[in-house]
C-alpha positions as CSV (number, residue, x, y, z in Angstrom):
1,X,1.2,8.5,0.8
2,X,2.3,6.1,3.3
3,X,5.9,6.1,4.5
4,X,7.3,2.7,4.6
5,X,10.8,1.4,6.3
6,X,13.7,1.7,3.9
7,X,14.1,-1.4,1.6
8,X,16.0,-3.8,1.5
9,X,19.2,-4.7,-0.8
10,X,19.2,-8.2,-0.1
11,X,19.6,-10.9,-3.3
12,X,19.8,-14.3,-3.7
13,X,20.5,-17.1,-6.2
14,X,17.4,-18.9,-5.2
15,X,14.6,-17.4,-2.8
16,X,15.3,-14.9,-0.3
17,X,17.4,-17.1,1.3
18,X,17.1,-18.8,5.2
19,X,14.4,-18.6,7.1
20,X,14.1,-16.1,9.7
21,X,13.2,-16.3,13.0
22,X,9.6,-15.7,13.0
23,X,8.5,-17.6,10.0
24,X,10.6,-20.7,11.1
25,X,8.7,-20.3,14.4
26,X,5.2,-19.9,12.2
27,X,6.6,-23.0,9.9
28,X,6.7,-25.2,12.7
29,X,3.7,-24.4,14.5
30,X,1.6,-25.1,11.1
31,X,3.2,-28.3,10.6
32,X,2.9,-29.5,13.6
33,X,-0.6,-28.5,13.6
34,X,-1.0,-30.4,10.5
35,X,0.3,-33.3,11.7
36,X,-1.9,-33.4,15.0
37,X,-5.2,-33.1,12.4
38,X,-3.9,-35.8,10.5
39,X,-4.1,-38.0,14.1
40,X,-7.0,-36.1,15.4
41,X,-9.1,-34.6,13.1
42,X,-12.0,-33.9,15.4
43,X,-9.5,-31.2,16.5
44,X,-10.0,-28.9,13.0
45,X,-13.6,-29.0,13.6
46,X,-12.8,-27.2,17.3
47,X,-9.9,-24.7,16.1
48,X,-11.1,-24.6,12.4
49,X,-13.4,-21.1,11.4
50,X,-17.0,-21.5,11.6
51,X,-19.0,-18.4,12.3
52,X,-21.8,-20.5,13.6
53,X,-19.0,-21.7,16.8
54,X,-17.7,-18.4,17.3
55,X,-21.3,-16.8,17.7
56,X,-23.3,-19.5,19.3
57,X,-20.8,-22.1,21.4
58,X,-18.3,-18.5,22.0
59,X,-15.3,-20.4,20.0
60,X,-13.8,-17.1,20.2
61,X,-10.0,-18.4,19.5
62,X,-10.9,-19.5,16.0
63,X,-10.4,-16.4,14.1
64,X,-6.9,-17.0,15.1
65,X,-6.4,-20.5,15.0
66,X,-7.9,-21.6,11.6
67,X,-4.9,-20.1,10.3
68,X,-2.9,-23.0,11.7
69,X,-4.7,-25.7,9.7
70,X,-4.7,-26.6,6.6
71,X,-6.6,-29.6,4.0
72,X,-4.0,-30.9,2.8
73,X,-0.6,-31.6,1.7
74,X,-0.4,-29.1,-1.1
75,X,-2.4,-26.7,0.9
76,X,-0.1,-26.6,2.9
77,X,3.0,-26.7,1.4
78,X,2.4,-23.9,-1.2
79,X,1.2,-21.4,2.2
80,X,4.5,-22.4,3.8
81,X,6.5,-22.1,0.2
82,X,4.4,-18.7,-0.5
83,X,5.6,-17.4,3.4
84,X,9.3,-17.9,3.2
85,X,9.4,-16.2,-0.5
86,X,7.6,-13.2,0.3
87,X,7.9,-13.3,4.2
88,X,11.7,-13.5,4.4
89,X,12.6,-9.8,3.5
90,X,9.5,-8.6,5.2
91,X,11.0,-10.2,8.5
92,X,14.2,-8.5,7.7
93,X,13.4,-5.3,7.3
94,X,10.9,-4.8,10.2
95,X,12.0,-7.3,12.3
96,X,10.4,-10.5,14.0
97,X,8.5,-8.9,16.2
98,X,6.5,-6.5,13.8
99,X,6.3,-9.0,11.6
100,X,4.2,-11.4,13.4
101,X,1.9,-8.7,14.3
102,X,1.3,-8.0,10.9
103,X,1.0,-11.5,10.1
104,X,-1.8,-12.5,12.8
105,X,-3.5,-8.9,11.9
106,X,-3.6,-10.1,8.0
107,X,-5.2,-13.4,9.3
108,X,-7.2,-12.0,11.9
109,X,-8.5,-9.3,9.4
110,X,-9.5,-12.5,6.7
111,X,-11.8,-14.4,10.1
112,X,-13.4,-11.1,10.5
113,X,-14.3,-10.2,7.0
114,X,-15.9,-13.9,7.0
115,X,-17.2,-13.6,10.1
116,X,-19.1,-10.2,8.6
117,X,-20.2,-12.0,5.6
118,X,-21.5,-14.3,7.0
119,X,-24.5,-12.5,7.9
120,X,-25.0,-10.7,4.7
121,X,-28.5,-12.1,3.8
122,X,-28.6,-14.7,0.7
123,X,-24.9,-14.9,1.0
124,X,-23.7,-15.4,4.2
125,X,-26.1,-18.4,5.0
126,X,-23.9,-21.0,3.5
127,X,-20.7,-19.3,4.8
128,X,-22.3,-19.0,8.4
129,X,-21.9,-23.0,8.5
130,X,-18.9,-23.1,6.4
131,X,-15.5,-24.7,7.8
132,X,-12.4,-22.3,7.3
133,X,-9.0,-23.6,7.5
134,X,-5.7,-22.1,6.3
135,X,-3.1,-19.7,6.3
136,X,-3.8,-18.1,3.1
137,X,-6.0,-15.3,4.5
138,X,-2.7,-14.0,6.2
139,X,-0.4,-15.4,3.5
140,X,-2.3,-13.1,1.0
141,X,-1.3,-9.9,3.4
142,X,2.3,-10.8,3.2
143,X,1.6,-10.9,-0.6
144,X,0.3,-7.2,-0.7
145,X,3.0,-5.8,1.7
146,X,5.7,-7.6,-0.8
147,X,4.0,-5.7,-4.0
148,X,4.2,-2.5,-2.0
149,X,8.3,-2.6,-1.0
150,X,8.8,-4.4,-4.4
151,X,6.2,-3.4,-6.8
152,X,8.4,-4.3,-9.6
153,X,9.9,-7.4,-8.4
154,X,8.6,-10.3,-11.3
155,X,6.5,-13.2,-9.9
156,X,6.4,-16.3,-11.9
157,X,2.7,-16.8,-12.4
158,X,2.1,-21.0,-12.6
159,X,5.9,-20.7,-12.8
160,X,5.9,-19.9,-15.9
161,X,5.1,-16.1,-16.6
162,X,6.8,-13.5,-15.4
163,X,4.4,-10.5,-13.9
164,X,5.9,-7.3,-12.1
165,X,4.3,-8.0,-7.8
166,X,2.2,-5.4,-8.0
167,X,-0.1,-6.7,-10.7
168,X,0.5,-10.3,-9.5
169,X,-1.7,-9.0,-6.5
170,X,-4.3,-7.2,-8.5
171,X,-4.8,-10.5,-10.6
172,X,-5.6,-12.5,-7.4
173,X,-7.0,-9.7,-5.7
174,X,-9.6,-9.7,-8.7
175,X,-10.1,-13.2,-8.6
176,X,-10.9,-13.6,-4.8
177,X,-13.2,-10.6,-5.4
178,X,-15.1,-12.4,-8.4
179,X,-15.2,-15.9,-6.7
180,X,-16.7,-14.2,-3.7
181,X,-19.3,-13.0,-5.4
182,X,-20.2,-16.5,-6.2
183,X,-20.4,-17.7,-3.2
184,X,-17.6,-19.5,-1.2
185,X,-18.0,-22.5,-3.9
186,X,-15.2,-25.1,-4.3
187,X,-13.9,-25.4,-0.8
188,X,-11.8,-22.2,-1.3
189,X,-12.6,-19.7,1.3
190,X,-12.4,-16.4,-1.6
191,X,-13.9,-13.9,1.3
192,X,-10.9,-14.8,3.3
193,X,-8.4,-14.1,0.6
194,X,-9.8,-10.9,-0.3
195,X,-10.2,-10.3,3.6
196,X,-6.1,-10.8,4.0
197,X,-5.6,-8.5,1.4
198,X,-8.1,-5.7,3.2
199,X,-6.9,-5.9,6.2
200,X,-2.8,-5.9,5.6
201,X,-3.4,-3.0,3.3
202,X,-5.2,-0.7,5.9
203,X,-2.8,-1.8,8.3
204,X,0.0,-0.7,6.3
205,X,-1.4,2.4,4.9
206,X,-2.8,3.2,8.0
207,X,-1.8,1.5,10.3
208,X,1.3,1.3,13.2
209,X,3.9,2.2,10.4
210,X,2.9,5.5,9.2
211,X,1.8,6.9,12.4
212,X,4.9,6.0,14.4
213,X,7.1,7.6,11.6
214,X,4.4,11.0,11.9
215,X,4.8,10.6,15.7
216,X,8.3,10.7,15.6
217,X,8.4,13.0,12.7
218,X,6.0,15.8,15.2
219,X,8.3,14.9,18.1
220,X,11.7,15.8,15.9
221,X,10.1,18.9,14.5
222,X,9.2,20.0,18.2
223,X,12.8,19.4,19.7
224,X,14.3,21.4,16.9
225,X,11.8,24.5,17.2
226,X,12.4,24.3,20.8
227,X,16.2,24.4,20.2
228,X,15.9,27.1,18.2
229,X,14.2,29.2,21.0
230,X,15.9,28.5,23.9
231,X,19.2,29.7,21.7
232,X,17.7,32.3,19.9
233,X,18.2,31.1,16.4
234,X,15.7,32.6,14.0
235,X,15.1,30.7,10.1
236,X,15.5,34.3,8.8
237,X,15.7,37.9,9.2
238,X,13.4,40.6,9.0
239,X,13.4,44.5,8.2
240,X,12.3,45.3,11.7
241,X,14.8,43.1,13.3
242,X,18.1,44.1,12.2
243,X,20.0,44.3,15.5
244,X,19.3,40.7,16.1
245,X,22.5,37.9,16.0
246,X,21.6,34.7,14.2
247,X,23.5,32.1,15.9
């Protein structure tokens, strides 16, 4: 079982409240992204995901930068709306700068999971060509780390129906998994999704969390069993020991 940071208590009337640091930072740098497509739209087709790019023509920034682009308005504006809800408290409790690195793992986990795909045989011919754009690959990872710190925490499904985090994620997790299978149909890049999920859930489980917390949980134990030698201090006594002073 992974150990996590401790949770927070935070509440709010209405979302989770401002925006911190880092996700105003990753805010601005996706609309202003946006907005440079929408003037030059040549420039999606240089930073946008396309396996056949990053293999061939050694594009190899796009698995990071086709998570700064999006297809349109409402694309964009649920990622960005989907970021601050979840992200907010995420940011809070691990701070900006583990944040982030989560973040561009969760998105760089989704490129590489299409990337793979894309030479599956049968499948991956039609992804191998495909454009990818979108933050939702990472967005998807801040989902799954949200369900895990909140598992019980309702999210209002269409707005309308409540649903406890943790099965929120399993219902889209599902979905991703059984759109995949059809093939990256509709414009909606399903591998990625399912990728972003993947990827921030090793990390977490995994990952830099849990084995800085076993690193300085060995480190702790060492100092104190050292302690106890150099001052003699034994956990407990025994029969042929009975001159010795615990201190």
């Amino acid at each position: 079982m992974p150990r996590y940071p401790a949770t927070s208590t935070f509440a709010s009337s209405f979302g989770p409240g401002p925006l911190t640091p880092a996700i105003k930072m990753l805010i601005a740098v996706n609309v202003a992204a946006f907005l440079v497509a929408l003037v030059a739209p040549a420039v999606t087709l240089v930073l946008g995901l396309r396996p056949a790019d990053v293999v061939q023509q050694l594009y190899l920034w796009q698995p990071f930068t086709y998570m700064f682009l999006h297809g349109g308005l409402f694309h964009i504006l649920f990622n960005m709306l989907a970021l601050w809800m979840f992200g907010v408290e995420l940011e809070r409790m691990w701070g900006s700068r583990f944040f982030t690195k989560f973040y561009f793992i969760s998105g760089g986990g989704a490129a590489l999971t299409t990337l793979v795909l894309s030479f599956v045989p049968g499948f991956g011919d039609e992804v191998y060509y495909a454009l990818t754009i979108g933050a939702s690959g990472a967005v998807y990872g801040v989902l799954l780390a949200y369900a895990l710190y909140f598992p019980h925490r309702p999210i209002y499904m269409y707005f309308v129906f409540p649903i406890p985090a943790k099965y929120f994620v399993m219902i889209i997790g599902a979905i991703s998994l059984l759109a995949s299978m059809g093939g990256p149909g509709g414009g909606v890049a399903h591998t990625t999704h399912l990728g972003g999920l993947v990827a921030a859930y090793l990390y977490l489980k995994g990952g830099r969390i849990h084995l800085m917390s076993e690193i300085k949980y060995r480190y702790l134990k060492w100092r104190i069993n050292r302690m106890r030698r150099r001052f003699d201090v034994y956990s407990g006594g025994r029969a042929d020991d009975v001159d010795r002073r615990v201190h």
